[in-house]
C-alpha positions as CSV (number, residue, x, y, z in Angstrom):
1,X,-16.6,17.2,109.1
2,X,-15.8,13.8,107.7
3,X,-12.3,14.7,106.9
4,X,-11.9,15.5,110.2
5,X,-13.6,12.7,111.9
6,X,-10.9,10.5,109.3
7,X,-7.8,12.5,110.4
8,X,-8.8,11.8,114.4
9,X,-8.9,8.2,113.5
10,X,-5.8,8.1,111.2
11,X,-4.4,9.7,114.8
12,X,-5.7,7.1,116.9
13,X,-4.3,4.3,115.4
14,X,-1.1,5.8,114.9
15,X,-0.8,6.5,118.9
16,X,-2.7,2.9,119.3
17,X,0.3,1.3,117.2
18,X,2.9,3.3,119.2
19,X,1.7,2.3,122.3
20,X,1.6,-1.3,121.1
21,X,5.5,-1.6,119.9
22,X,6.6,0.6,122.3
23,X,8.7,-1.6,124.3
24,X,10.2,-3.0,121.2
25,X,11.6,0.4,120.3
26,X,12.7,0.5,123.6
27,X,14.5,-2.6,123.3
28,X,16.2,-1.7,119.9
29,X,17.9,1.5,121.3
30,X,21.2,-0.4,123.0
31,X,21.4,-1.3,119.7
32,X,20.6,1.4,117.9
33,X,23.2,3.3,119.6
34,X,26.0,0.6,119.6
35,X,25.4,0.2,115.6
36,X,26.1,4.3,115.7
37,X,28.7,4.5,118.0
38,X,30.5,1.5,116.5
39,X,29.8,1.7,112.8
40,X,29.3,5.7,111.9
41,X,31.2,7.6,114.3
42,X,34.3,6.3,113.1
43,X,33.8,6.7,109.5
44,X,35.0,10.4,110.5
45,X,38.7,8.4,110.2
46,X,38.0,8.5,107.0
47,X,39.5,11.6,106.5
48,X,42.8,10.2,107.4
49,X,43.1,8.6,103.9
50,X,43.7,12.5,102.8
51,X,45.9,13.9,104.7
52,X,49.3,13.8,106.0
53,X,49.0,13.2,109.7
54,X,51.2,15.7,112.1
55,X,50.7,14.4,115.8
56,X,51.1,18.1,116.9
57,X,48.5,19.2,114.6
58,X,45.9,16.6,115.1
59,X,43.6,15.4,112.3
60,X,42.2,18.5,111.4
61,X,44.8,20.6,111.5
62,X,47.5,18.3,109.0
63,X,47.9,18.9,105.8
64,X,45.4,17.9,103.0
65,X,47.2,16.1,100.2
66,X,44.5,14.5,98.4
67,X,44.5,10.9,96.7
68,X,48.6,10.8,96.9
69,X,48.5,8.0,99.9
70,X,46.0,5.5,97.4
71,X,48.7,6.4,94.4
72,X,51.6,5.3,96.7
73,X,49.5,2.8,98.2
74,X,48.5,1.7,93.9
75,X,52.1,2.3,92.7
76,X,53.7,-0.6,95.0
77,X,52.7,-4.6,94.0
78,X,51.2,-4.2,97.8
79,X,48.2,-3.3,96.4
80,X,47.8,-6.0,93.8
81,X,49.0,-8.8,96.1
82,X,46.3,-7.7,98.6
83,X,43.7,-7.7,96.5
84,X,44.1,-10.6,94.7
85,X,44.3,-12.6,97.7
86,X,41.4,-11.1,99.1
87,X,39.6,-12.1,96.0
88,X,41.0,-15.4,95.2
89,X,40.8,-16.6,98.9
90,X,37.0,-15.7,99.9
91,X,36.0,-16.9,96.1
92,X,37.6,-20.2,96.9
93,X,36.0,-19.9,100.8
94,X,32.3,-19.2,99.3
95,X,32.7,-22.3,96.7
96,X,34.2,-24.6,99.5
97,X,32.0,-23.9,102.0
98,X,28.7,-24.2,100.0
99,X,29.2,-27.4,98.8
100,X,30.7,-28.9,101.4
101,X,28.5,-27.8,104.2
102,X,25.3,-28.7,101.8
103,X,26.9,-32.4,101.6
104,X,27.2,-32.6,105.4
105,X,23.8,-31.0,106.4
106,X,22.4,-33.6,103.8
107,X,24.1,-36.6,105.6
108,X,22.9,-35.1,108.8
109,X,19.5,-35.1,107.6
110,X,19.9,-38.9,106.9
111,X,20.5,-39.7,110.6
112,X,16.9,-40.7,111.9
113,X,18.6,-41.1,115.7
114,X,17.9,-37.7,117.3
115,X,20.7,-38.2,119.9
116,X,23.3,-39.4,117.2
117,X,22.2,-36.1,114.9
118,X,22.3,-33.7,117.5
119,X,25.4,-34.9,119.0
120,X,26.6,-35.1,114.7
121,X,25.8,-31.4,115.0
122,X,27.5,-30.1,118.1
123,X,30.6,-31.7,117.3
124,X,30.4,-29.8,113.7
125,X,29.5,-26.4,115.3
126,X,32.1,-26.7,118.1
127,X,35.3,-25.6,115.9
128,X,32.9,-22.2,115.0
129,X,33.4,-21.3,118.5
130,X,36.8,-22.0,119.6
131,X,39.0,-18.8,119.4
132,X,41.5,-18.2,116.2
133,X,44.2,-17.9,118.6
134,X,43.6,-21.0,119.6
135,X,43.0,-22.5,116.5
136,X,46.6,-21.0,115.3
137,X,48.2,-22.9,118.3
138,X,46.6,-26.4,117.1
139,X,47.6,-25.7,113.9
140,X,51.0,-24.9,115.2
141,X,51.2,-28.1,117.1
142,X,50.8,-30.1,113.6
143,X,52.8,-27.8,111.5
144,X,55.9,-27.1,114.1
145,X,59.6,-27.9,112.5
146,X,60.6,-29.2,115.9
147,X,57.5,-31.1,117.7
148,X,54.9,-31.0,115.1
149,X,53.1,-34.2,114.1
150,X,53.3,-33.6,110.5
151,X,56.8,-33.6,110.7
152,X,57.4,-36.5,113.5
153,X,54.5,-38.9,112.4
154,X,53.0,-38.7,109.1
155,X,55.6,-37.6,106.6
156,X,58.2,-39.9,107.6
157,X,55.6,-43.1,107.0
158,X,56.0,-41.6,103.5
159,X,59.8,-41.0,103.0
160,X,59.0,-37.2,103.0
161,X,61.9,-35.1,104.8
162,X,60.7,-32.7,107.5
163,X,59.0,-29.2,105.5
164,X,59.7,-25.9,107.5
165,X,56.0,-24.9,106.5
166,X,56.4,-21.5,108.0
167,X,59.1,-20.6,105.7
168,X,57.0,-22.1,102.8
169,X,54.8,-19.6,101.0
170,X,53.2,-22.2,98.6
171,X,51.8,-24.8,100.7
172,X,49.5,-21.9,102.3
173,X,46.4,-21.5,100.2
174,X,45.8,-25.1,100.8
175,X,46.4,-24.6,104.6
176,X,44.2,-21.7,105.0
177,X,41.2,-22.7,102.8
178,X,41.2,-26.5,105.5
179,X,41.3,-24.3,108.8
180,X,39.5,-22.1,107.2
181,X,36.8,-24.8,106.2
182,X,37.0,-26.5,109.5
183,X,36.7,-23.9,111.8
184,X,33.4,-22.4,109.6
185,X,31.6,-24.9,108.0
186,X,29.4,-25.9,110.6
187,X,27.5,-22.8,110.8
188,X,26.9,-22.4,107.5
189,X,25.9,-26.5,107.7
190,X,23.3,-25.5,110.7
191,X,21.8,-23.2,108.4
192,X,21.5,-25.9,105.5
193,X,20.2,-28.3,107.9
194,X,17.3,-26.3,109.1
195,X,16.4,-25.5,105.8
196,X,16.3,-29.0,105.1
197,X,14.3,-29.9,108.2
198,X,11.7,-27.9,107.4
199,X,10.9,-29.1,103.7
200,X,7.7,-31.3,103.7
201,X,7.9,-34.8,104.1
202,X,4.8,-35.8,101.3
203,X,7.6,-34.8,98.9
204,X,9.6,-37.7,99.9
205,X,7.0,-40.0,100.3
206,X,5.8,-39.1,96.9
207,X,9.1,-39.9,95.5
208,X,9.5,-42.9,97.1
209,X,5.8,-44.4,96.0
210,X,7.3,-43.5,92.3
211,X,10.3,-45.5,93.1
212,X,12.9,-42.6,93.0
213,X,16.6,-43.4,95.0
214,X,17.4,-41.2,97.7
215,X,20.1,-39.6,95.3
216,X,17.3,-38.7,92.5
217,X,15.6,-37.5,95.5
218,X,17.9,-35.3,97.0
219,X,18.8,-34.1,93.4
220,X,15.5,-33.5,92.2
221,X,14.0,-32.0,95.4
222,X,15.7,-31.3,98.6
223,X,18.5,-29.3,96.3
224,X,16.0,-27.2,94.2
225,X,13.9,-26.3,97.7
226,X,16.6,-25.1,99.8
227,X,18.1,-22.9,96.7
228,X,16.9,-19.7,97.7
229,X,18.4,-20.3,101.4
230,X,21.5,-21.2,99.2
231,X,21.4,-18.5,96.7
232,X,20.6,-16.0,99.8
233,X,23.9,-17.1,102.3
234,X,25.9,-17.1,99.0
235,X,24.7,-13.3,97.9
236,X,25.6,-12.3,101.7
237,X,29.0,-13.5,101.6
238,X,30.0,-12.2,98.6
239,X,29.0,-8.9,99.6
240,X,31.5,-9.6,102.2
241,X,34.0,-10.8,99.7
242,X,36.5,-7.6,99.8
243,X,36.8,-8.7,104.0
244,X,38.7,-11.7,105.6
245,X,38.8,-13.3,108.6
246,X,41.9,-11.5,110.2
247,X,42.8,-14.2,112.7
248,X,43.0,-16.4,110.4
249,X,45.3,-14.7,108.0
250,X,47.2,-13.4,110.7
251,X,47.2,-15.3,113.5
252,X,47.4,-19.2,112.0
253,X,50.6,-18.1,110.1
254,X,52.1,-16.4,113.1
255,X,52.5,-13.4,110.7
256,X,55.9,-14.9,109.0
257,X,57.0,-12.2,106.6
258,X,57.8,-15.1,104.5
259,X,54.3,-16.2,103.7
260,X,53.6,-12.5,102.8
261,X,52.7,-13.4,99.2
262,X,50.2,-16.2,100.0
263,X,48.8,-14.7,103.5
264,X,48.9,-11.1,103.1
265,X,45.3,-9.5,102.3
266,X,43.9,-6.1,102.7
267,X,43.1,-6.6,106.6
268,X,46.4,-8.0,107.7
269,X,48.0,-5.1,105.5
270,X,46.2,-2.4,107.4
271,X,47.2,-3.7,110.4
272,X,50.9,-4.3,109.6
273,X,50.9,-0.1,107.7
274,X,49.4,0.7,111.2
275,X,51.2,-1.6,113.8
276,X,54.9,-2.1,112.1
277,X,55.3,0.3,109.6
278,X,53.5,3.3,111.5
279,X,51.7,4.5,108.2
280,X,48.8,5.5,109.6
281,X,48.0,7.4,105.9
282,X,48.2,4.7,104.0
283,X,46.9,2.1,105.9
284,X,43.5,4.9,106.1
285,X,44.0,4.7,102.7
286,X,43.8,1.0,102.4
287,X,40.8,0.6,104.6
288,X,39.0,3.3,102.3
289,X,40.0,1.5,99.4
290,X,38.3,-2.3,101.1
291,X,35.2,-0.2,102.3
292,X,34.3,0.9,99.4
293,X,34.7,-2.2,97.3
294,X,33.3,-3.6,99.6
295,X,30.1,-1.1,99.5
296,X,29.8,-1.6,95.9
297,X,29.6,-5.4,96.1
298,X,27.3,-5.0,99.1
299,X,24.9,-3.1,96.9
300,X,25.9,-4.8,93.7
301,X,24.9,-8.2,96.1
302,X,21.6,-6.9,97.2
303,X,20.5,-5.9,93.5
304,X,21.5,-9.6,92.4
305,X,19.4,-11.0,94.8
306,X,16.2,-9.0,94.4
307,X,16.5,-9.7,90.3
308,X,16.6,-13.3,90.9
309,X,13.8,-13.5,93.5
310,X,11.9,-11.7,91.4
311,X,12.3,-13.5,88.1
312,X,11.8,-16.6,89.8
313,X,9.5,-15.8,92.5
314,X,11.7,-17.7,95.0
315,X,11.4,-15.5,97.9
C-alpha cells in the first residue's frame, strides 16, 4: 500500500514538473530541429570521403574505395600546409586575443564615466559586426597597389617603394592575425569586462586601505578572479582550434593563389577541392579529416576543463 501510495506521488510530481516547463520545451523545439536538420542530417556526406562519386550513380550507388581520397589528400604537401596553418594561426589568434582583450576590458573598467565607457564599448564591438566582405574591401582600400593608402601615404614618408602585398606571401600572418584581432577582440573584451564588473568592490577597497597600486591590484586580484572566465573562453576556443574563420582567410586576401602558403587552411582548401578543382572526394575527405580533429580536441578541451575546475574548485 505504501509503495503504491509513493509511486502515485513520484507520478504526480513528474506530470506537475511537466506541466510547469512545458512551454519551455515548446520553445526549444525550433531549435531542436534546426540543430538536427543543420548539424546531423548532413553528417550522412560523410560518406563521400569513401567513395568515388559518379553523378549518374548517385552517392550510394558509386564505388566504395576506402581511405585512398585521405592518402592522396596525405601524400601531397596540401595536407601539411593546411594544417599547419590552421594550427599556427588560431594558436597565435587564442594568445593575441586573450591578452589583448583582458588589457582593454581592464582599461574599460578604469573609465568611471558611464557614457564615455559605454560609448568605449560600442566603438570596440562595432568591427565584430561589420561583414568580412566588407572588412576585405577596407582592407583592400589600405593594401591596394594602385589607390591604397599604404602605398600613397605612409610608406613613402618612410622612403619605402610601393609593396604589391597581394603578390606577397610573407607579409600575411602579420596581416591576418591584425584584422583578425580588430574585427574579434571586442567580443571576447565584453566578456572580460562583465566578468570584471561583477567582482566585489570590498576587494578594492581593502587593497587600497593596505596601500596597494592599482597595478598590484589588478595583478593580485581582478586577474586571479576572472581566471576561470579566462581559462573557460580559452578551453572553448581551442576546441575550435582545427576551424577558421573562412572570410577571413578567404575573402581579406581576395583568394590570390599566390598567398596560398600563408592563407590556405583546411576551410579555404575544401572550398577551393569543391568550387575550382571539382574534387568533391577529396575535399569530403578533408572536411572528415578537420571534423574529427576537431572532435578530439573538443573532447580533449572539455576533459581539460573539468580536471582543472575540479583540482582547483574554480567553477
Amino acid at each position: 500500500m505504501t509503495q503504491a501510495i509513493t509511486n502515485k506521488s513520484s507520478t504526480s510530481k513528474r506530470l506537475s514538473r511537466w506541466k510547469n516547463y512545458f512551454p519551455l520545451y515548446l520553445l526549444m523545439i525550433p531549435g531542436v530541429l534546426y540543430l538536427f536538420i543543420n548539424n546531423y542530417v548532413p553528417m550522412f556526406g560523410a560518406i563521400i570521403a569513401f567513395k568515388d562519386i559518379n553523378y549518374q550513380a548517385g552517392i550510394l550507388g558509386s564505388d566504395w574505395i576506402g581511405f585512398k581520397n585521405f592518402e592522396y589528400l596525405f601524400k601531397t604537401k596540401d595536407a601539411l600546409i593546411i594544417t599547419r596553418n590552421t594550427i599556427l594561426y588560431n594558436s597565435l589568434f587564442i594568445v593575441v586575443h586573450t591578452v589583448i582583450a583582458i588589457f582593454v576590458a581592464i582599461l574599460l573598467n578604469e573609465v568611471k564615466k558611464k557614457f564615455l565607457s559605454r560609448f568605449y564599448q560600442s566603438v570596440i564591438l562595432l568591427p565584430y559586426l561589420i561583414s568580412m566582405v566588407i572588412v576585405s574591401y577596407l582592407v583592400y582600400s589600405m593594401l591596394s597597389v594602385e589607390s591604397g593608402l599604404m602605398n600613397k601615404a605612409i610608406l613613402p614618408l618612410f622612403g619605402i617603394d610601393s609593396i604589391s602585398w597581394y603578390s606577397e606571401a610573407k607579409y600575411w600572418p602579420y596581416i591576418l592575425t591584425l584584422v583578425h584581432v580588430w574585427k574579434g577582440v571586442g567580443f571576447l573584451c565584453v566578456v572580460y569586462l562583465a566578468s570584471i564588473i561583477s567582482i566585489d568592490t570590498e576587494y578594492y577597497e581593502a587593497a587600497t586601505l593596505d596601500g596597494a597600486s592599482r597595478w598590484y591590484q589588478i595583478r593580485s586580484i581582478t586577474i586571479p578572479l576572472i581566471m576561470p572566465v579566462i581559462i573557460m573562453m580559452t578551453m572553448m576556443a581551442i576546441g575550435r582550434i582545427f576551424y577558421s574563420d573562412f572570410g577571413l582567410f578567404y575573402q581579406v586576401p581576395m583568394d590570390s593563389g599566390a598567398l596560398s602558403k600563408t592563407t590556405n587552411v583546411i576551410d579555404t582548401y575544401v572550398y577551393r577541392g569543391l568550387m575550382n578543382l571539382g574534387d568533391i572526394g577529396m575535399s569530403s575527405a578533408a572536411g572528415v579529416y578537420q571534423s574529427l580533429v576537431g572532435f578530439v580536441l573538443v573532447i580533449v578541451a572539455n576533459y581539460a576543463v573539468r580536471k582543472f575546475s575540479k583540482d582547483n574548485a574554480l567553477f
